[in-house]
Structure formats: C-alpha cells, structure tokens
Backbone as CSV, one residue per row, in Angstrom:
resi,resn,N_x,N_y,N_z,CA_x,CA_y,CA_z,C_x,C_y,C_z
1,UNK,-26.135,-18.536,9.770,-27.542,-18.594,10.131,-28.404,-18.749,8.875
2,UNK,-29.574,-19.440,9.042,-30.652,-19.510,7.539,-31.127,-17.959,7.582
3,UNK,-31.425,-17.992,6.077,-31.730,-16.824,5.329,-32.892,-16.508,6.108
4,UNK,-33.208,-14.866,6.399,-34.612,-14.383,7.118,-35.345,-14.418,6.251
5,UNK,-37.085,-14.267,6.989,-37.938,-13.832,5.760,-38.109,-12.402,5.376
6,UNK,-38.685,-11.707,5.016,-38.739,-10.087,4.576,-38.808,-9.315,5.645
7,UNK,-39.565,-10.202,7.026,-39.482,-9.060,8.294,-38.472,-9.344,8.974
8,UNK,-37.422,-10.077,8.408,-36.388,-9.702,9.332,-36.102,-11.232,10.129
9,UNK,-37.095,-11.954,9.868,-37.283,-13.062,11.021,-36.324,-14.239,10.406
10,UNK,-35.975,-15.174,11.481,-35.892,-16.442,10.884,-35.981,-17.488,11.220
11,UNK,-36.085,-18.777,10.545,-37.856,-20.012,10.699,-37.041,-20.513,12.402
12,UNK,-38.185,-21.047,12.662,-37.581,-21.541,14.310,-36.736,-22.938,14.019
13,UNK,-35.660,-23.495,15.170,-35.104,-24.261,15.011,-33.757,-23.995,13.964
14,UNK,-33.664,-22.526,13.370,-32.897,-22.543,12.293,-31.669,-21.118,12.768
15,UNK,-32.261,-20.554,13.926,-31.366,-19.274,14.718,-32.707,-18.580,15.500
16,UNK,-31.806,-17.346,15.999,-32.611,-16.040,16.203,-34.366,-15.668,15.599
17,UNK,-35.139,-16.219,16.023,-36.278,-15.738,15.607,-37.549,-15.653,15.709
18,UNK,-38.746,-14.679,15.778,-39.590,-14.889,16.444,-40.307,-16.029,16.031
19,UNK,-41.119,-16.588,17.159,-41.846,-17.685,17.137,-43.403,-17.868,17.298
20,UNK,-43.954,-19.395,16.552,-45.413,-19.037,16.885,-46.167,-19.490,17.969
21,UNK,-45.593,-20.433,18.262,-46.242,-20.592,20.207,-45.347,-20.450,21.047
22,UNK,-45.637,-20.495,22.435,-44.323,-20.334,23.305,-44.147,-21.890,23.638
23,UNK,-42.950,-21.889,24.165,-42.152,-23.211,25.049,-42.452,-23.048,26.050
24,UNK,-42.659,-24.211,26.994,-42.779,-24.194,28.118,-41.988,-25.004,28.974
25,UNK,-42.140,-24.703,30.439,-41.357,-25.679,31.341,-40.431,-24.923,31.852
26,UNK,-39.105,-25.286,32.754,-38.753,-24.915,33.432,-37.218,-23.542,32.816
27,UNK,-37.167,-24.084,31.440,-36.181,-23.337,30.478,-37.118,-21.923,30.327
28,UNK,-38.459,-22.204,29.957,-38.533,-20.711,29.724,-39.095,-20.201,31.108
29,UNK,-39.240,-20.161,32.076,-39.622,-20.031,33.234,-37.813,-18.954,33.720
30,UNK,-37.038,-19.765,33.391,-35.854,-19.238,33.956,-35.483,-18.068,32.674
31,UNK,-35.364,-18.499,31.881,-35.260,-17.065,30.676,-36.223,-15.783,31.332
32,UNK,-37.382,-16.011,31.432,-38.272,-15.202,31.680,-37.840,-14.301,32.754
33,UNK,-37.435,-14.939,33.765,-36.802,-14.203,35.138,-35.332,-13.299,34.382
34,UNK,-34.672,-14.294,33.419,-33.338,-13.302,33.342,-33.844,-11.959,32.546
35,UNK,-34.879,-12.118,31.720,-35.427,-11.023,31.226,-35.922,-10.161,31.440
36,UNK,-36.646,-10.140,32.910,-37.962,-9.516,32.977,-37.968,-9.248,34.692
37,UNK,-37.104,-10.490,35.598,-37.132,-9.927,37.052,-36.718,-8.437,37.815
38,UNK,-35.970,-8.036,36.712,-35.122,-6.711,37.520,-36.470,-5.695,37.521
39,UNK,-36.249,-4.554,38.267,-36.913,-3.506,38.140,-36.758,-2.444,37.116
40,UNK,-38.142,-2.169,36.562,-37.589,-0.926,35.468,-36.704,0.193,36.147
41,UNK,-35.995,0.152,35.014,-34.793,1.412,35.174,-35.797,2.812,35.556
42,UNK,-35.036,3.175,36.556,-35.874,5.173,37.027,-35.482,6.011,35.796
43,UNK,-33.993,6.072,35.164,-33.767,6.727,34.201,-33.086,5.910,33.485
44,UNK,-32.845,6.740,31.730,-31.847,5.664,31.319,-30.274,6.966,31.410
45,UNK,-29.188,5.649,30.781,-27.862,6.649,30.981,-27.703,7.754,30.401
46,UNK,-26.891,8.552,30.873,-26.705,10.138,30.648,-26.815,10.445,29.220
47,UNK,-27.429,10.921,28.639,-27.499,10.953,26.866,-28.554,10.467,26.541
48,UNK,-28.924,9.504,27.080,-29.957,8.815,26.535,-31.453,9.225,26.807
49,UNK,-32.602,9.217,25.278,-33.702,9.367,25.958,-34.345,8.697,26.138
50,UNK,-35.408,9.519,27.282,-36.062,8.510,28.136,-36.383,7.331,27.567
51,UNK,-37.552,7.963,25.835,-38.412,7.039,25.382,-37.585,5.421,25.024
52,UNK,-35.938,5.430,25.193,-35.676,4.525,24.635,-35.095,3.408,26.104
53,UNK,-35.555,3.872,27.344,-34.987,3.472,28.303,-35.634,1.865,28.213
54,UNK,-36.776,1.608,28.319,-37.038,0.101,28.686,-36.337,-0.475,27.659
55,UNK,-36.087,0.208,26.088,-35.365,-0.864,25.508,-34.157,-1.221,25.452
56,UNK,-33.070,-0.265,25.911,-31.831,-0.274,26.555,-31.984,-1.348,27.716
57,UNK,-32.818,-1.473,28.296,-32.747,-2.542,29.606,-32.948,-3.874,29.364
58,UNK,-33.729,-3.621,27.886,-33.729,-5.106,27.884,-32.425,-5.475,26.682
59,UNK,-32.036,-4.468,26.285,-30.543,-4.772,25.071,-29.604,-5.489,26.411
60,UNK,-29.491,-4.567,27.738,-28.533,-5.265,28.998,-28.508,-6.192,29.233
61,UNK,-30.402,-7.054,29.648,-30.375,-7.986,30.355,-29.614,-9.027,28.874
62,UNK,-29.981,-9.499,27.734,-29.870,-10.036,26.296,-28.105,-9.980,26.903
63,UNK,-27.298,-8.943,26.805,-26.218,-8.707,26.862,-25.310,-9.322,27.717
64,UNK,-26.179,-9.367,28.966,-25.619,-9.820,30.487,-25.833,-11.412,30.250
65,UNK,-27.079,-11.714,29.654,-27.226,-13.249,29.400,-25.787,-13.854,28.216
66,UNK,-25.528,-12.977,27.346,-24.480,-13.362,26.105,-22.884,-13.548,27.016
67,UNK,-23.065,-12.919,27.863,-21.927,-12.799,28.747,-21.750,-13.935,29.502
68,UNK,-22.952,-14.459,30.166,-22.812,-15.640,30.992,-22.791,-16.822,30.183
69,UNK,-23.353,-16.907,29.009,-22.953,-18.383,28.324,-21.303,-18.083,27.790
70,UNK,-20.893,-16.755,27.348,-19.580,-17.035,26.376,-18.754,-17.400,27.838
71,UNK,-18.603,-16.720,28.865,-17.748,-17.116,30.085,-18.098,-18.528,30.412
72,UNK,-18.934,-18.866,29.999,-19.220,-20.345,30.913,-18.652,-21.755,29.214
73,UNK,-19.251,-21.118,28.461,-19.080,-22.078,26.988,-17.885,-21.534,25.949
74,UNK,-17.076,-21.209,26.682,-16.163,-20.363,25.508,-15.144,-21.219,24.479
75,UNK,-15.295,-22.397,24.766,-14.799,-23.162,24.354,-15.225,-24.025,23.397
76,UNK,-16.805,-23.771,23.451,-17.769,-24.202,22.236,-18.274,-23.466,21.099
77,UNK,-17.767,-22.119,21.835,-18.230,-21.290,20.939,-17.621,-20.731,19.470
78,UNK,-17.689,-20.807,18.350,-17.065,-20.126,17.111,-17.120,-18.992,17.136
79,UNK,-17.960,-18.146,17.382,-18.519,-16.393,17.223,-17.033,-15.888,18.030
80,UNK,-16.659,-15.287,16.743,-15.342,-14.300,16.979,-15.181,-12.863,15.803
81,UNK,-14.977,-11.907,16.291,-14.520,-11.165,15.151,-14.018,-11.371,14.067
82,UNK,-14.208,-11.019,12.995,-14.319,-11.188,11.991,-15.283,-12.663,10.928
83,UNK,-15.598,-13.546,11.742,-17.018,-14.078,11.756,-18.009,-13.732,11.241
84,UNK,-18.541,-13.662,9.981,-19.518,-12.333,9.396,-20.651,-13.056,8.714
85,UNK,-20.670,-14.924,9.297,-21.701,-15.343,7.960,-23.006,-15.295,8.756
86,UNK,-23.208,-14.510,9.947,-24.919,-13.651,10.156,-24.370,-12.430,9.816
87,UNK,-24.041,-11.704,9.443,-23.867,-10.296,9.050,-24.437,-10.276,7.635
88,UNK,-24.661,-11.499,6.760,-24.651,-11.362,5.758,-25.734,-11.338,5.460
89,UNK,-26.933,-10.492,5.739,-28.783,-10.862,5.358,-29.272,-9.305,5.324
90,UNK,-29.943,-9.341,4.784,-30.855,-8.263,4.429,-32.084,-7.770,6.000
91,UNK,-31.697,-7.651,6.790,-32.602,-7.832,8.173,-33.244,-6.512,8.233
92,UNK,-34.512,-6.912,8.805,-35.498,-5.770,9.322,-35.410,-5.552,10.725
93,UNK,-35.735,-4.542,11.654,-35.589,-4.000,12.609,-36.991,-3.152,13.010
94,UNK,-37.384,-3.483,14.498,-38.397,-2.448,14.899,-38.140,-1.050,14.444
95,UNK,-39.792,-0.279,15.201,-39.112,0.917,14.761,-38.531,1.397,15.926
96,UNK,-38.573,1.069,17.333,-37.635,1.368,18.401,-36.208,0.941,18.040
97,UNK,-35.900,0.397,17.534,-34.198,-0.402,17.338,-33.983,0.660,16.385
98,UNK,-34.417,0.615,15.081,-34.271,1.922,14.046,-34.124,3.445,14.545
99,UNK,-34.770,3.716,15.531,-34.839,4.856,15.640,-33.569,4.997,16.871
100,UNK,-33.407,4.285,17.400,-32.147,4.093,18.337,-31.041,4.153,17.671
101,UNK,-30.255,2.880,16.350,-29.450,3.484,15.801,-29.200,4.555,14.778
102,UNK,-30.425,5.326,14.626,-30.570,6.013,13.760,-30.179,8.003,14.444
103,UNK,-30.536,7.738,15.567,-29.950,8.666,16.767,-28.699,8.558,17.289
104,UNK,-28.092,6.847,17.546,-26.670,6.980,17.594,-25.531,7.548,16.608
105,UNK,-26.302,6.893,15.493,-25.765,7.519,14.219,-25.683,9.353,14.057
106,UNK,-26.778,9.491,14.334,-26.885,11.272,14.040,-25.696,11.944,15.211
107,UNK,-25.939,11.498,16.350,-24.825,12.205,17.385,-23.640,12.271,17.281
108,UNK,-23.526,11.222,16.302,-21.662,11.386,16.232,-21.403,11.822,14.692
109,UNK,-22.065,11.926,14.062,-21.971,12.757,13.045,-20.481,12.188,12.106
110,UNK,-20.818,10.626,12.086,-19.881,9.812,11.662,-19.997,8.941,9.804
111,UNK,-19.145,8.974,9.111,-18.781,8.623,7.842,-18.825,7.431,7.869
112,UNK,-19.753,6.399,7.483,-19.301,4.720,7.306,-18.402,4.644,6.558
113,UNK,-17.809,3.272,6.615,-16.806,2.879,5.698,-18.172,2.178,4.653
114,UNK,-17.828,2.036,3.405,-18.756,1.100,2.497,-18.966,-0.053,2.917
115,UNK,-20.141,-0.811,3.107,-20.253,-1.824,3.503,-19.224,-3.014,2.690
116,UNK,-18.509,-3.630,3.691,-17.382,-4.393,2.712,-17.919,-6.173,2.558
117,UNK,-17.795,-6.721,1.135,-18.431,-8.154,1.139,-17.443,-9.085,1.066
118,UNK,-16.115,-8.245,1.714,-14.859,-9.294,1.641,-15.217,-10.458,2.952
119,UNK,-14.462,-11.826,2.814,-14.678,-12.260,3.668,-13.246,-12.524,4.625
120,UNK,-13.541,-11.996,5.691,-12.369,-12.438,6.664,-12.278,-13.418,7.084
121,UNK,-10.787,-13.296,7.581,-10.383,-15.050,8.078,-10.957,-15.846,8.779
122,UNK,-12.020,-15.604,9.769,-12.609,-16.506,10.583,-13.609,-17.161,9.576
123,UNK,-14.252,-16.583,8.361,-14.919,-16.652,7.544,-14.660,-18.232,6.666
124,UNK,-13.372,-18.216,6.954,-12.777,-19.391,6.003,-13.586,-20.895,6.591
125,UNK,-14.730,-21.078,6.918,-15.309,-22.175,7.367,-15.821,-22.803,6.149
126,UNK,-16.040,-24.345,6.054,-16.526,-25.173,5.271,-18.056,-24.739,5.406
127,UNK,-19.074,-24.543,6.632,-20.231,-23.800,6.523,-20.507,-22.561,6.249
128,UNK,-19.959,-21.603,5.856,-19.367,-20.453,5.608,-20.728,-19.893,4.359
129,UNK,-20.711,-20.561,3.352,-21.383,-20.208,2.300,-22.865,-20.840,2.366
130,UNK,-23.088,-21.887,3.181,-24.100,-22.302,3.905,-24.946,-21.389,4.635
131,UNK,-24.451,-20.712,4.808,-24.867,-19.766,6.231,-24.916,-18.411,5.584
132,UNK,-24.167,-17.925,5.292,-24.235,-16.747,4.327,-24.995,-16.310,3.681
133,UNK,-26.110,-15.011,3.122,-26.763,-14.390,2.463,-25.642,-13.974,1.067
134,UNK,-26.959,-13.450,0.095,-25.854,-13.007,-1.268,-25.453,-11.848,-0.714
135,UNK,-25.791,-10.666,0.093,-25.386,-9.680,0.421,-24.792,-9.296,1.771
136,UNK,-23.582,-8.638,1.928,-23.199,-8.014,3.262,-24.434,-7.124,4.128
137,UNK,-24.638,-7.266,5.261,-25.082,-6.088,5.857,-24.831,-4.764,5.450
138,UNK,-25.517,-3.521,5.259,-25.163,-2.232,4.760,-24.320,-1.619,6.557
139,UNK,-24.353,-2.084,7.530,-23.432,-1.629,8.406,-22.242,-2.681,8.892
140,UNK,-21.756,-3.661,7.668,-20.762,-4.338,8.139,-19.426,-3.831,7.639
141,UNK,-18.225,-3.575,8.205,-17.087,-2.558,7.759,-16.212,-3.565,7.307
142,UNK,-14.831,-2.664,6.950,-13.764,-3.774,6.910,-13.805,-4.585,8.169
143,UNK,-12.650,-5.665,7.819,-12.332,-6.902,8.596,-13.567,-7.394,9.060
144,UNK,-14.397,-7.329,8.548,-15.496,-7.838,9.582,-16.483,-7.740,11.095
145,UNK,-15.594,-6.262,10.872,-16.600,-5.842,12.049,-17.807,-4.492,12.054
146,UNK,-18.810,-4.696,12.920,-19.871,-4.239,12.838,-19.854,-2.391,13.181
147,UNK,-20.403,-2.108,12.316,-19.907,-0.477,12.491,-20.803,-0.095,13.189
148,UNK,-22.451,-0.152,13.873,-23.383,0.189,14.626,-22.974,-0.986,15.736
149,UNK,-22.155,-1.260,16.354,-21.869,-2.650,16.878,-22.569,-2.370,18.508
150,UNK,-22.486,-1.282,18.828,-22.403,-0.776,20.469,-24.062,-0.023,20.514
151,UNK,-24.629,-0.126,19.298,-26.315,0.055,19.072,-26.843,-1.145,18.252
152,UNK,-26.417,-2.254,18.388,-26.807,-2.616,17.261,-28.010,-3.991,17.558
153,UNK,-29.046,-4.318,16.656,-30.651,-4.429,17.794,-30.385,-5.719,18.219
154,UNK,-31.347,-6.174,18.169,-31.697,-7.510,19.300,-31.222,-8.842,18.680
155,UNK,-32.054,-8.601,17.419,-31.593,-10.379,16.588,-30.325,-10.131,16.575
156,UNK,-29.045,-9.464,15.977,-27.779,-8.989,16.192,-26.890,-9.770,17.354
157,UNK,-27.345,-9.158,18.737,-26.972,-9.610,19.560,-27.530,-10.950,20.253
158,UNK,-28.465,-11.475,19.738,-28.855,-13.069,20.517,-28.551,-13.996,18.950
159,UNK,-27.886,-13.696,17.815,-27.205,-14.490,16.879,-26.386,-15.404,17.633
160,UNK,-26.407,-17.186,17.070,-25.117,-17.650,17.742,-25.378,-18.641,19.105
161,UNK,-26.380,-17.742,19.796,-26.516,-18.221,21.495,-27.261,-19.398,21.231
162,UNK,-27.472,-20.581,22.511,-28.460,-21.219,22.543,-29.541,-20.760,22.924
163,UNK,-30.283,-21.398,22.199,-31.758,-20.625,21.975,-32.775,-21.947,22.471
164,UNK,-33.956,-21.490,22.787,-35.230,-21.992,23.117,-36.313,-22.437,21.893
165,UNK,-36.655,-22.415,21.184,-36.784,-22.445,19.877,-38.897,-22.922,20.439
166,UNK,-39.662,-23.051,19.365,-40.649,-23.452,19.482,-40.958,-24.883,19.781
167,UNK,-41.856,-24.646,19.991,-41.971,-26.337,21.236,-41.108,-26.775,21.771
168,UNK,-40.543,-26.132,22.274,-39.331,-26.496,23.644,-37.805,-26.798,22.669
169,UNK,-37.626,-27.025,21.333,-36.997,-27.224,20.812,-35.674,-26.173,21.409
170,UNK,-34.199,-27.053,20.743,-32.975,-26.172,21.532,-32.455,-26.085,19.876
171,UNK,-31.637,-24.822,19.804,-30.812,-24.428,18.683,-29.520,-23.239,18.511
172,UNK,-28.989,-23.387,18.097,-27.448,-22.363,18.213,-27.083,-22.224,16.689
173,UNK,-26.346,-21.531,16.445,-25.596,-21.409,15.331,-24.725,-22.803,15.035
174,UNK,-25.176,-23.159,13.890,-24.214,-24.663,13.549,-22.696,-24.624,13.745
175,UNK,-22.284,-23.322,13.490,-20.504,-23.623,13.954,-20.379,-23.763,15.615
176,UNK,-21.451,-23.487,16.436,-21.242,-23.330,17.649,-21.842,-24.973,18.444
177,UNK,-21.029,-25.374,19.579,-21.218,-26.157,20.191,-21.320,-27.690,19.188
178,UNK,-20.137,-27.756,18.308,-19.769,-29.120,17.854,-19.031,-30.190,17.713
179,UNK,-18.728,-29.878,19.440,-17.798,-30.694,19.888,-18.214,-31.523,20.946
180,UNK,-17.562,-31.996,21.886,-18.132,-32.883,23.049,-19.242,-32.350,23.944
181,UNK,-19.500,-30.923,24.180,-20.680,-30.275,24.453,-21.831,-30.052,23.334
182,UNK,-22.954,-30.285,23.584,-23.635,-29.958,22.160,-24.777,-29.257,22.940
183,UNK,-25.880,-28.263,22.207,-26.543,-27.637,22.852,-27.482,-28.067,23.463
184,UNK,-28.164,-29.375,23.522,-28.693,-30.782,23.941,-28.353,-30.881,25.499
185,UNK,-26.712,-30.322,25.802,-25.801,-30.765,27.020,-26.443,-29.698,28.040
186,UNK,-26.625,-28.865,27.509,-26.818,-27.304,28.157,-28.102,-27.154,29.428
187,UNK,-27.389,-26.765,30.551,-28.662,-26.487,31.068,-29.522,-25.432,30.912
188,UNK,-30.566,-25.285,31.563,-31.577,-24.483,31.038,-31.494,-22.543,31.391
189,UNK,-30.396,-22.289,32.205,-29.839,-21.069,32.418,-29.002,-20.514,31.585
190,UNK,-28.686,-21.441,30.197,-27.638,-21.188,29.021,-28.576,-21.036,28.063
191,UNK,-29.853,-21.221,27.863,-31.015,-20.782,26.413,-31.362,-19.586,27.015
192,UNK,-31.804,-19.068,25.795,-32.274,-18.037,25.579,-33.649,-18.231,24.750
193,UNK,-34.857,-18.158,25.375,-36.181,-17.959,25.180,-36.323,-17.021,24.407
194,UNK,-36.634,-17.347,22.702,-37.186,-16.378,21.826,-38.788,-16.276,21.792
195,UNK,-39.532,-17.008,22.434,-41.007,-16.500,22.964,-40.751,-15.143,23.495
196,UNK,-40.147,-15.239,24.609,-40.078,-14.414,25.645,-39.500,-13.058,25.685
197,UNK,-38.481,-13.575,24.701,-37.619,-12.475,23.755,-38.327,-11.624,23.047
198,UNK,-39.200,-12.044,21.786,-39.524,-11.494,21.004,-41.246,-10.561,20.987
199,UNK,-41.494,-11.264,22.809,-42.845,-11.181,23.403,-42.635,-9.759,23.845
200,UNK,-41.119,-9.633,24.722,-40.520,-8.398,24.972,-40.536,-7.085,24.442
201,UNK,-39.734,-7.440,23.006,-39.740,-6.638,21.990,-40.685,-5.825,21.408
202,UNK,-41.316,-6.847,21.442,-42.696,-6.115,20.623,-43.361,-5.279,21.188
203,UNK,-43.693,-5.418,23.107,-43.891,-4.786,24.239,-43.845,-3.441,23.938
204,UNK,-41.876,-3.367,23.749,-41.050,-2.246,23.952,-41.310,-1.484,22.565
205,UNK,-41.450,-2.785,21.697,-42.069,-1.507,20.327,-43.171,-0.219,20.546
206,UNK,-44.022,-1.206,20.777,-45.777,-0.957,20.914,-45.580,0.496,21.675
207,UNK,-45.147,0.666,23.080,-45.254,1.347,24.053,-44.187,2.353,23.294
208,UNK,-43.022,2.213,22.225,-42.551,3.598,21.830,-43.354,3.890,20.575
209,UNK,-44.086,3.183,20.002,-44.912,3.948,18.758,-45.801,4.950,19.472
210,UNK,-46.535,4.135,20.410,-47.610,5.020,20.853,-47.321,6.223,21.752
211,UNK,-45.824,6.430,21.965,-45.654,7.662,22.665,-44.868,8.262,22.197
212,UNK,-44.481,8.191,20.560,-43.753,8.739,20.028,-44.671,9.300,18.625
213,UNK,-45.737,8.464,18.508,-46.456,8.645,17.062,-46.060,8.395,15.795
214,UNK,-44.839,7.399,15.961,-43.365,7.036,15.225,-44.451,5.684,14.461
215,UNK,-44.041,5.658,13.046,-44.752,4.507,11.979,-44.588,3.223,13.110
216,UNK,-45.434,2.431,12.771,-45.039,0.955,13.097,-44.203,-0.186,12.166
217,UNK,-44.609,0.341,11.284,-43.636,-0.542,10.063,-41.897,-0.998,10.420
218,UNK,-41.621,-1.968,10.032,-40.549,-2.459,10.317,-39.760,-1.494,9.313
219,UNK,-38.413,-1.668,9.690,-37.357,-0.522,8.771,-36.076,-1.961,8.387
220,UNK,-36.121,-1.553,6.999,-34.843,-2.229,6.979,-33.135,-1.670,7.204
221,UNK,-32.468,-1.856,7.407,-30.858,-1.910,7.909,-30.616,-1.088,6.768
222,UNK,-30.970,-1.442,5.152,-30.146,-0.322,4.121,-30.459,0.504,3.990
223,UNK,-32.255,0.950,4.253,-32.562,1.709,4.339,-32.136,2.656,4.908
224,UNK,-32.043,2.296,5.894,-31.414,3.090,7.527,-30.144,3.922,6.894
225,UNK,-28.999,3.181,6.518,-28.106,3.060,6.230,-27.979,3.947,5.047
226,UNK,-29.150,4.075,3.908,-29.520,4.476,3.061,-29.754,6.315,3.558
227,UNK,-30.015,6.229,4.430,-30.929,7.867,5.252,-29.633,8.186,6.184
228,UNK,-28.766,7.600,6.657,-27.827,8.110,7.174,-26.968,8.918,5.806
229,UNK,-25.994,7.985,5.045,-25.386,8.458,3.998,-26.080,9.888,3.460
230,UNK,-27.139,9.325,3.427,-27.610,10.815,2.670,-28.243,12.189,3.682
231,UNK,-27.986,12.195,5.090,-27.765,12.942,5.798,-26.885,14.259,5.792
C-alpha cells in the first residue's frame, strides 16, 4: 500500500483511505446499505463495553463485507499470512479504535513479542519494497502476523479490498486482482465505499469522545504500543 500521511490516512486511488468528496451512484448506494442497514445492536458481546458497541458493529459489518469478496474473489486475491507490506507504516488510529485495543490489551495482561522487521515468505514479491514503509508496525510479530489481529481498527481490516475511491474511482491493493479479473470487472457489491466508511467512523468517534470525555486526537500504533510495554 502507498505510504500514509501523519493521520494515518492514505491519498485516494492509492488504498484504504479517507476521502474528500463522496462517490456516487449505485456502488455507493449499495456499500451504504451493507454498512448501515442493520439495526443498532441492544447490547454489545459479553465483556464488552457498552461505549464501544456501535463500533464493534461496524468492525462486523467491514468484516462480513471482507468475507464476501475473499469467498467470492479468492482467487484474485494475494492477502495471505505472512503478507506484511501494509503492516509496514507508521498508522494513526481514532481515539475509539485506541482505546478498544488498548482495553483488549489490558485484559489479557499479555507480553508482545518485539515488533519483528523480518520479512516473510509471502513477502518475497517483486512489489514488496514498493509497497512497504521503512518501519514494521509496533504490533506486527514473528512470521508476520498481527499480534492485536482480533482488535485490530478499521484501515487494518479494509487493507487490500476493492475499494470505492473518490469520484467513483475503483482501487485494491496492486498485488490483488492481476489477473484475468481486474477490479474494473467487479460488481458493485464487491467495493467497499471509503466515503461511507470513513463518514462512519468518525460518527462512531465523535459519539465516544463525547460520552467518554476521552481526547479527540488521533493516537498513533507505537505509541499505544509504547503505553502498553510500559504498563
């Protein structure tokens, strides 16, 4: 994926990232529904608090959508374990996402491994160093896998997918879909609307600052990472 800017973001058309106008038409019309039709959750799951319930629902719907393109495109897709050249950026995070893995983290009262900058075998791509930041993620472990993986925020998990991009524009991760399918091929139930996405987010921010009294400032990943260790 291209390098983010300081908040975490990155430029449209280039991956995962927020955008400055929305797309329109019948692609984001249908994103919008996979995002946003269900009913808010009454509670969230057992453990969990409340304040973080709408954003757990929308980590699902993101989740449930990643599910229906890899089952349907799995054959276009590169994103496999040990795969680490988006792992490799310096990324910022709300303060709802922060404070989420920052609570998963505290409950299990768990030791990272050092963030490792080896590169694993899936890694061995000719775009590889293209795509790559100078630094590992501070929560990426051995072999290449993600140690906050089962909390881990939004840009994270919509890395890779076809995306909706600004002015209707379509985009994926360059190792993905470069074969006889291209993301061009895709119908409009396989993007993923980062208007709509990131329109979400911010929603779900807003509504936990103000009922938590929690900074608004974005948090970065080493930081985080930085305040765990020294826990």
């Amino acid at each position: 994926m291209a390098s983010p800017d300081r908040r975490g973001r990155l430029p449209a058309g280039r991956g995962v990232a927020p955008v400055g106008r929305s797309a329109t038409g019948g692609a984001r019309r249908s994103t919008r529904r996979l995002l946003v039709a269900s009913p808010p959750v009454a509670a969230p799951p057992c453990g969990v608090p409340q304040r973080f319930a709408y954003y757990r629902q929308l980590l699902a719907k993101v989740d449930t959508h990643a599910t229906h393109v890899t089952a349907r495109y799995d054959a276009s897709l590169y994103c496999q374990v040990g795969c680490t050249a988006c792992c490799r950026q310096d990324l910022t995070v709300t303060r709802v996402e922060a404070d989420h893995i920052a609570g998963w983290l505290a409950e299990r009262a768990t030791t990272l491994a050092v963030a490792s900058d080896e590169r694993g075998a899936a890694d061995n791509h000719r775009q590889f160093l293209a795509l790559a930041g100078p630094r590992a993620c501070a929560f990426l472990g051995p072999s290449g896998r993600c140690q906050i993986y089962e909390v881990r925020p939004v840009v994270c998990r919509s890395h890779g997918l076809p995306l909706l991009a600004q002015d209707g524009l379509r985009d994926c991760c360059p190792l993905n879909f470069t074969g006889t399918v291209t993301v061009e091929d895709l119908d409009a139930s396989a993007l993923l609307n980062l208007d709509t996405l990131n329109t979400m987010l911010g929603a779900i921010d807003h509504a936990y600052t103000q009922q938590t009294h929690r900074p608004t400032e974005r948090v970065s990943l080493r930081d985080l990472r930085r305040q765990h260790d020294a826990s």
